[in-house]
N, CA, C and O atoms as a GROMACS GRO file, in nm:
protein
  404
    1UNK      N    1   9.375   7.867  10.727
    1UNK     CA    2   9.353   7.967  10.625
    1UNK      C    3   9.206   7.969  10.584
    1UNK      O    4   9.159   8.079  10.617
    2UNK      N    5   9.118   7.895  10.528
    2UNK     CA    6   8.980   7.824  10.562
    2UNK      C    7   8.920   7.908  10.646
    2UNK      O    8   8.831   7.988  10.619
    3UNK      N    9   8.985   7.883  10.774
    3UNK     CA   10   8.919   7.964  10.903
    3UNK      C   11   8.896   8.104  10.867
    3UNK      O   12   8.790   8.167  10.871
    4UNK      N   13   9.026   8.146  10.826
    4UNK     CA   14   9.024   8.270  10.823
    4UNK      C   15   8.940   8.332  10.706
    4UNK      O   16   8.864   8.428  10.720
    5UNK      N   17   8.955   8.288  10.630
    5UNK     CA   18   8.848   8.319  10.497
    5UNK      C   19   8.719   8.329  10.552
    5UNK      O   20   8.651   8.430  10.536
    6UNK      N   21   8.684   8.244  10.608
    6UNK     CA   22   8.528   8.212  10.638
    6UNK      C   23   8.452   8.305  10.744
    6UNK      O   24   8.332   8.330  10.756
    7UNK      N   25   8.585   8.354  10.828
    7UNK     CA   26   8.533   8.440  10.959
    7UNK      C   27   8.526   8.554  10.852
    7UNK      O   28   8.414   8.604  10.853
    8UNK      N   29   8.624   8.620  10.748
    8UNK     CA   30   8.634   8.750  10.729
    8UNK      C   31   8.508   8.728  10.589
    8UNK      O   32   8.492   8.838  10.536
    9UNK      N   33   8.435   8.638  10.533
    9UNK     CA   34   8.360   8.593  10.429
    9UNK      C   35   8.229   8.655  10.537
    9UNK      O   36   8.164   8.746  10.487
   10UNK      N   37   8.200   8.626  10.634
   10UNK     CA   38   8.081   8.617  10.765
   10UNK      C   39   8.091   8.788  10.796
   10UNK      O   40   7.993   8.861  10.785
   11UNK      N   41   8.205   8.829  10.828
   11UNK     CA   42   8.216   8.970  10.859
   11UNK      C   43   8.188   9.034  10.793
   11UNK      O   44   8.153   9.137  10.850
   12UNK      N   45   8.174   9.045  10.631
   12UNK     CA   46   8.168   9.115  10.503
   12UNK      C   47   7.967   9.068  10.519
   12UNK      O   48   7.874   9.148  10.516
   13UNK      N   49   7.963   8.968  10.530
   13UNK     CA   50   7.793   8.912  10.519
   13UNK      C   51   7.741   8.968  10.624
   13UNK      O   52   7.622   8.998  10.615
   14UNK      N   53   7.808   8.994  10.742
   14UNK     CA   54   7.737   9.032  10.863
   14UNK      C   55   7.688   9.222  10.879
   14UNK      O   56   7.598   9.291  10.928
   15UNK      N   57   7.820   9.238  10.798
   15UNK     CA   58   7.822   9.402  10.736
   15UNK      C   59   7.722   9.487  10.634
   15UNK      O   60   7.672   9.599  10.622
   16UNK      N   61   7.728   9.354  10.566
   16UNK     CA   62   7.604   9.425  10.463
   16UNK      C   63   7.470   9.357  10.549
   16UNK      O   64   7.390   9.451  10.541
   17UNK      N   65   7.430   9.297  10.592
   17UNK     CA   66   7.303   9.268  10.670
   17UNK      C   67   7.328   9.390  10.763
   17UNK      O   68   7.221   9.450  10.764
   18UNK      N   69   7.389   9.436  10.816
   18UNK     CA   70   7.361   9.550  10.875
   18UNK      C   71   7.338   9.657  10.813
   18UNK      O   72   7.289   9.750  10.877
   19UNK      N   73   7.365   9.673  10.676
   19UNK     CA   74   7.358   9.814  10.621
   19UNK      C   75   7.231   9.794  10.569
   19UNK      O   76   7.155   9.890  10.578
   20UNK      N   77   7.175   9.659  10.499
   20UNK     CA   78   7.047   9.656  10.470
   20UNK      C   79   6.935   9.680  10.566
   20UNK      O   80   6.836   9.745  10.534
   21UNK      N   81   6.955   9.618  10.701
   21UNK     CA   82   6.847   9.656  10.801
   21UNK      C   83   6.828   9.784  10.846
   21UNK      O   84   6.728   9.833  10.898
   22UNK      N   85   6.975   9.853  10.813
   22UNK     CA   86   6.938  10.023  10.902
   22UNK      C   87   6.868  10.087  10.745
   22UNK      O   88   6.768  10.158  10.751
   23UNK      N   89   6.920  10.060  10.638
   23UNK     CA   90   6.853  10.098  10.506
   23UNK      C   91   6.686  10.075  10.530
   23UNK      O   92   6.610  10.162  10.487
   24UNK      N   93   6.630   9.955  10.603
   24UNK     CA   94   6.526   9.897  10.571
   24UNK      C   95   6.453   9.975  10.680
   24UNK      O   96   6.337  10.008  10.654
   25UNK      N   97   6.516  10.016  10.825
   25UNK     CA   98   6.460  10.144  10.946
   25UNK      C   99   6.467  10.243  10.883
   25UNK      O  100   6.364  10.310  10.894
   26UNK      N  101   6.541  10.287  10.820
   26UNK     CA  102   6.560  10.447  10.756
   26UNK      C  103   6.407  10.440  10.677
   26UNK      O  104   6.313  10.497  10.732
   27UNK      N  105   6.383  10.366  10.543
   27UNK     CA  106   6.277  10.374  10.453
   27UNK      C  107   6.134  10.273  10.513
   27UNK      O  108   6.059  10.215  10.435
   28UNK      N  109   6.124  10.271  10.634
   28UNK     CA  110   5.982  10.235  10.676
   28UNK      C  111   5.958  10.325  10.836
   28UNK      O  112   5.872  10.316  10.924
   29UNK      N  113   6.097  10.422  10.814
   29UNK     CA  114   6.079  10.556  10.936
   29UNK      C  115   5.923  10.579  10.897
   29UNK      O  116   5.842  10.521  10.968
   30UNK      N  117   5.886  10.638  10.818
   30UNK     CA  118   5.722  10.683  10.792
   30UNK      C  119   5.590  10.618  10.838
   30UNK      O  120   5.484  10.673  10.868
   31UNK      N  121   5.635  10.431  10.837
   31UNK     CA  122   5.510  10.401  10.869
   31UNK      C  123   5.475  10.397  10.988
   31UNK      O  124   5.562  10.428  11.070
   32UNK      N  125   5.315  10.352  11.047
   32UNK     CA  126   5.316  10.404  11.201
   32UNK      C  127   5.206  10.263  11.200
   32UNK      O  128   5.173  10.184  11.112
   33UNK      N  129   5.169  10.279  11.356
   33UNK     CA  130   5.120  10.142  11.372
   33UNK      C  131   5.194  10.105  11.508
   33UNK      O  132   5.301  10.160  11.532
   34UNK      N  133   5.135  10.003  11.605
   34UNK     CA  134   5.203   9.989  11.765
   34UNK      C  135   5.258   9.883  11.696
   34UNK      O  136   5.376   9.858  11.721
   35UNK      N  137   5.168   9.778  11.569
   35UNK     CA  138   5.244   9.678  11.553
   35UNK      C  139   5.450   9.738  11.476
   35UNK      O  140   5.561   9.708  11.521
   36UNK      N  141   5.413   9.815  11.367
   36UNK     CA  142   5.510   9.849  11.298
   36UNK      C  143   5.617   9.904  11.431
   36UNK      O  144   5.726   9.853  11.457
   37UNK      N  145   5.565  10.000  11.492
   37UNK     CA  146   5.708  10.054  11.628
   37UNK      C  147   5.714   9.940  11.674
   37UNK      O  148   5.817   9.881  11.640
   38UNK      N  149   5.646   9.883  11.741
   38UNK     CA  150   5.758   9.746  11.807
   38UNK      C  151   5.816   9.687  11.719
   38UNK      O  152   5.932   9.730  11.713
   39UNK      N  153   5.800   9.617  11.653
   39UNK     CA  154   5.895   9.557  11.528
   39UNK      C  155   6.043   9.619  11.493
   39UNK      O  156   6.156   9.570  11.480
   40UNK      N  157   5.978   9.775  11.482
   40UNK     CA  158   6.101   9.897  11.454
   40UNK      C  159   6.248   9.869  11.561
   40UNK      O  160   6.367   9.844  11.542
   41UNK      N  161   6.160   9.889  11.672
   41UNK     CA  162   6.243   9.880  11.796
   41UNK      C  163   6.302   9.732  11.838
   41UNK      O  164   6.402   9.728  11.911
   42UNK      N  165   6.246   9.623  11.795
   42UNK     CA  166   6.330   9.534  11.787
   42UNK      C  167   6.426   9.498  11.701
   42UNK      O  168   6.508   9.410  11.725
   43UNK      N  169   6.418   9.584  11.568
   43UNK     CA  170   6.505   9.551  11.474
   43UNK      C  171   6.635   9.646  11.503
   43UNK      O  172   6.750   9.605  11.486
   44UNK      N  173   6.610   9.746  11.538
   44UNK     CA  174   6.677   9.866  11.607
   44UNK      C  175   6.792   9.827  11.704
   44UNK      O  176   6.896   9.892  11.712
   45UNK      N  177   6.761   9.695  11.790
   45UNK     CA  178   6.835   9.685  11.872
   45UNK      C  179   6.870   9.554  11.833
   45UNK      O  180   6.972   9.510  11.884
   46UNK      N  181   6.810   9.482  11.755
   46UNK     CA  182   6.927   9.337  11.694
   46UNK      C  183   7.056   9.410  11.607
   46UNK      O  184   7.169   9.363  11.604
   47UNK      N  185   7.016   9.524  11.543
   47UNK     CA  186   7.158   9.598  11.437
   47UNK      C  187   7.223   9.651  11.543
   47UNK      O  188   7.339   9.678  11.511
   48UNK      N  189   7.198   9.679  11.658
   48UNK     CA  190   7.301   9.741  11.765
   48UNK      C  191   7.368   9.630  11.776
   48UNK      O  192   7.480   9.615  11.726
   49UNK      N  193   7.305   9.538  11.844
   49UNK     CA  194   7.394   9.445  11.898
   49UNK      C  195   7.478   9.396  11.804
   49UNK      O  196   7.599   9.387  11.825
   50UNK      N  197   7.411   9.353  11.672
   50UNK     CA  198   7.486   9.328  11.570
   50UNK      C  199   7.619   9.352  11.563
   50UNK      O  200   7.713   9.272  11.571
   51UNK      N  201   7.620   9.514  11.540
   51UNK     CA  202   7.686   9.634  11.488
   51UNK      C  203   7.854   9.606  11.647
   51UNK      O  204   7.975   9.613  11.624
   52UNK      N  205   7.780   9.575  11.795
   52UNK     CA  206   7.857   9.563  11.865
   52UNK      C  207   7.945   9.432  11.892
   52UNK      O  208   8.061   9.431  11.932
   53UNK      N  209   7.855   9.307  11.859
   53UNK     CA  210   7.979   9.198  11.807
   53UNK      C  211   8.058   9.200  11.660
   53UNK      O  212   8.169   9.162  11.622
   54UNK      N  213   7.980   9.244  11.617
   54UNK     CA  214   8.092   9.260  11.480
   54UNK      C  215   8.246   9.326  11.518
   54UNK      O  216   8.359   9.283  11.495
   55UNK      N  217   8.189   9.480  11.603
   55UNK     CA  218   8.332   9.533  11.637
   55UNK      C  219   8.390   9.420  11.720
   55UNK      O  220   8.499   9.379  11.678
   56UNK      N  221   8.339   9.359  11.832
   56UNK     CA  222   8.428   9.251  11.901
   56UNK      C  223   8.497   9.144  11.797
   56UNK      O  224   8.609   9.096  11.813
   57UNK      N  225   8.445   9.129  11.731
   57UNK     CA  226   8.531   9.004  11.624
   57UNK      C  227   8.661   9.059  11.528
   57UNK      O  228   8.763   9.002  11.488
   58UNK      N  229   8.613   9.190  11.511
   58UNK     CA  230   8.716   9.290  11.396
   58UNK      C  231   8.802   9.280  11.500
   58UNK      O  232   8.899   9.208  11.478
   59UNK      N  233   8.793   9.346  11.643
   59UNK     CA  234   8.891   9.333  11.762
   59UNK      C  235   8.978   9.199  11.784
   59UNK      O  236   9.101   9.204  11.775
   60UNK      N  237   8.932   9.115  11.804
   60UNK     CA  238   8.983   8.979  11.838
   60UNK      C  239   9.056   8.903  11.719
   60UNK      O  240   9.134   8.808  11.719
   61UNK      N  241   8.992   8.994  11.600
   61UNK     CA  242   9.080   8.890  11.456
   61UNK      C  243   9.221   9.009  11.488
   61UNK      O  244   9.339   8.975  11.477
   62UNK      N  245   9.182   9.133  11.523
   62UNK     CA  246   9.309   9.234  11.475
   62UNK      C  247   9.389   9.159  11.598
   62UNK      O  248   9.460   9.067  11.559
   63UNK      N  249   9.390   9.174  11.692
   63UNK     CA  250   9.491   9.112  11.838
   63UNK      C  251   9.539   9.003  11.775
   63UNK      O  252   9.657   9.004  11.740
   64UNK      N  253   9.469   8.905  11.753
   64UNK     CA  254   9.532   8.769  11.658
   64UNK      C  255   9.619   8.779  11.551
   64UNK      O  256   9.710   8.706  11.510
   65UNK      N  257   9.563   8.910  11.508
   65UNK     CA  258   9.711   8.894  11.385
   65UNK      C  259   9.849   8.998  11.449
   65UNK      O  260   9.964   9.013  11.408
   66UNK      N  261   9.792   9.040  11.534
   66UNK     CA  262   9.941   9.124  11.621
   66UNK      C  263  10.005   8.985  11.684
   66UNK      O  264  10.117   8.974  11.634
   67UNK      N  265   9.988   8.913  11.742
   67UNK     CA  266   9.986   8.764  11.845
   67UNK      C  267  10.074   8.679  11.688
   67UNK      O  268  10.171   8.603  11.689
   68UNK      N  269  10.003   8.723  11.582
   68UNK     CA  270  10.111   8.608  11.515
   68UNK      C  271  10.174   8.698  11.428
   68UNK      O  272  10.294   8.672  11.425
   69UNK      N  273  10.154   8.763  11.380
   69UNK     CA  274  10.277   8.861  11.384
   69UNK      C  275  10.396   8.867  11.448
   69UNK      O  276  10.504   8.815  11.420
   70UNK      N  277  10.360   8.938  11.538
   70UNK     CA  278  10.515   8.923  11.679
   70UNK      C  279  10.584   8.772  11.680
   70UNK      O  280  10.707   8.761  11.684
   71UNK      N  281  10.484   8.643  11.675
   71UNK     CA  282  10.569   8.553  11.657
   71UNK      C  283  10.610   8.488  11.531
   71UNK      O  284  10.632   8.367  11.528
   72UNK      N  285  10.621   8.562  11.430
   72UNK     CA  286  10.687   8.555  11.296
   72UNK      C  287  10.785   8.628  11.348
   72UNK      O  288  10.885   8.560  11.371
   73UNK      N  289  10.794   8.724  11.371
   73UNK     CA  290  10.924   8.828  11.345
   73UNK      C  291  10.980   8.771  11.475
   73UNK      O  292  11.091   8.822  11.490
   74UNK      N  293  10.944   8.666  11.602
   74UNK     CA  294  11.040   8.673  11.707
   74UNK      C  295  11.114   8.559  11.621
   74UNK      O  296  11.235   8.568  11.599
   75UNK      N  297  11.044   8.460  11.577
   75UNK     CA  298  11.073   8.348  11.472
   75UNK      C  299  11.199   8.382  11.389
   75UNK      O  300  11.309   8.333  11.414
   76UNK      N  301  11.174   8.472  11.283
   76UNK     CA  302  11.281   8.569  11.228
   76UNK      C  303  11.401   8.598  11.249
   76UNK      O  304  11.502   8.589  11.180
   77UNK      N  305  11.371   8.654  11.406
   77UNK     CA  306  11.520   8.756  11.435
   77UNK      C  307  11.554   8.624  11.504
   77UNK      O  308  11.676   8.619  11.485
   78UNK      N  309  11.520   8.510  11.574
   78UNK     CA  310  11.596   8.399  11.623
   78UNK      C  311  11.632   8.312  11.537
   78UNK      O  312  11.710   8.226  11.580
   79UNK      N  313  11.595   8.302  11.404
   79UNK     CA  314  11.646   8.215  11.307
   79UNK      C  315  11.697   8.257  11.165
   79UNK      O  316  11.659   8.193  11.067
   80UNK      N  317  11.774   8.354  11.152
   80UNK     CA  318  11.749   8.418  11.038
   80UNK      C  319  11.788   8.340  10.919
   80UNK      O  320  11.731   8.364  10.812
   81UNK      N  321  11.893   8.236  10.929
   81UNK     CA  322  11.908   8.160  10.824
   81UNK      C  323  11.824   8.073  10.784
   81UNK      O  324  11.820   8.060  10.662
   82UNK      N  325  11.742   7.998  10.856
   82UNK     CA  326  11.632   7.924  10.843
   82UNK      C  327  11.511   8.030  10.773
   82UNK      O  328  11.440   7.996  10.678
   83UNK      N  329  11.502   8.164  10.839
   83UNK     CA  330  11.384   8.221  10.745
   83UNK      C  331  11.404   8.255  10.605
   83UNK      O  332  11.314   8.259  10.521
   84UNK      N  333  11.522   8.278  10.585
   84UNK     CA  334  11.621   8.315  10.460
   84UNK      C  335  11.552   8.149  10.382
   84UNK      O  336  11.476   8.158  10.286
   85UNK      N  337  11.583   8.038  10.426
   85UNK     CA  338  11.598   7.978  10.371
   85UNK      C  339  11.483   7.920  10.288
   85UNK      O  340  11.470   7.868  10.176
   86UNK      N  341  11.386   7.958  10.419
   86UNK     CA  342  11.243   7.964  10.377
   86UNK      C  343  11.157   8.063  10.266
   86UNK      O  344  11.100   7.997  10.179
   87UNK      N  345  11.147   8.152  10.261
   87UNK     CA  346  11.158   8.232  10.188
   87UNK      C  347  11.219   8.216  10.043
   87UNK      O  348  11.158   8.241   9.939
   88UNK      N  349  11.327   8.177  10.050
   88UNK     CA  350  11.377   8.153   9.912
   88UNK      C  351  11.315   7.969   9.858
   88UNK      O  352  11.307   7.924   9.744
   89UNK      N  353  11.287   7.912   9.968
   89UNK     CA  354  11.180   7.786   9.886
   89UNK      C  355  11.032   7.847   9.824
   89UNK      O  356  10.982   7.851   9.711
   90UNK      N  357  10.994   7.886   9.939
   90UNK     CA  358  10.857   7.957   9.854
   90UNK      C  359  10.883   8.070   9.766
   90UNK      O  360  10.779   8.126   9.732
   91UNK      N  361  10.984   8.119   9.721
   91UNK     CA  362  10.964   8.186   9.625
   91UNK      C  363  11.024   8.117   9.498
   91UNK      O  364  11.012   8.176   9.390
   92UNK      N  365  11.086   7.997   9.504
   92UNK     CA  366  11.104   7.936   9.419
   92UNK      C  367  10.977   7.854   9.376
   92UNK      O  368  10.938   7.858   9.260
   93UNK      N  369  10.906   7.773   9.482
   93UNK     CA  370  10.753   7.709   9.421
   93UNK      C  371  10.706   7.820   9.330
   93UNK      O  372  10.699   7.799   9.209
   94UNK      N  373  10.672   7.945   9.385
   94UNK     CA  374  10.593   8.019   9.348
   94UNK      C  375  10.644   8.072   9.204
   94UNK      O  376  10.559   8.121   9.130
   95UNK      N  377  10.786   8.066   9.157
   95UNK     CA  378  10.830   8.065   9.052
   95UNK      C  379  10.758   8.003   8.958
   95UNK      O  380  10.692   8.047   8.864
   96UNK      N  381  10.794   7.842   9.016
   96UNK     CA  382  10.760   7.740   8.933
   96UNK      C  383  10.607   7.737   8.865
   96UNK      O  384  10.554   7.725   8.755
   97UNK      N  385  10.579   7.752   8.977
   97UNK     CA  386  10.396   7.741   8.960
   97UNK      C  387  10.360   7.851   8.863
   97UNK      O  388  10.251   7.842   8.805
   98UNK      N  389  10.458   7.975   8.833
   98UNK     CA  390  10.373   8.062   8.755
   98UNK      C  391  10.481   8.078   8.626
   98UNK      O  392  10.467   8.163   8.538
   99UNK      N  393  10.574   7.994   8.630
   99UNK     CA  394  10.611   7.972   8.481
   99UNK      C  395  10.518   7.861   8.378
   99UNK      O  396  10.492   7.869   8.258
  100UNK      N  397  10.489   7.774   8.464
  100UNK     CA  398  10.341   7.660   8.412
  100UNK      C  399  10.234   7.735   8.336
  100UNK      O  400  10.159   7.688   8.250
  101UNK      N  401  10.236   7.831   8.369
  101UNK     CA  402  10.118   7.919   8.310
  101UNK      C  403  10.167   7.927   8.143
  101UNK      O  404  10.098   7.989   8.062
   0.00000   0.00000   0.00000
């Protein structure tokens, strides 16, 4: 769970670093200079690439949660009394824990 927080914590950080760098090409479009265009053009193509592993990771987390998905619900329909049973423990912790309040 950790994991997962931390990849989708990175994806949200990786997202706005991208919106800041194309923000930061958009408002220095004006200046000129061989030094400033190369710079431009390298920053240009780190937010591509960026922009193109990010979609690979959004991809690979979404397949992962179809992958455990499907094996909850195969879980499910092969055990239904056991998920029943489950279900009604955690919703009893979760009782408990928020009558404490």
């Amino acid at each position: 769970m950790a994991q997962q927080l931390s990849a989708s914590q990175l994806i949200d950080d990786l997202t706005a670093v991208i919106k800041d760098a194309e923000s930061l090409l958009r408002v220095t479009a004006a200046q000129t200079g061989d030094k400033v265009e190369e710079i431009r053009a390298r920053a240009q193509e780190t937010v591509k690439n960026a922009k193109a592993r990010l979609e690979d990771v959004e991809e690979q987390a979404l397949e992962r949660a179809k992958e455990i998905y499907g094996d909850a619900d195969e879980y499910v329909r092969g055990n239904p009394w056991q998920a029943v049973g489950i279900a009604a423990g955690v919703g009893l912790l979760v009782g408990l824990l928020m009558s404490r309040r």
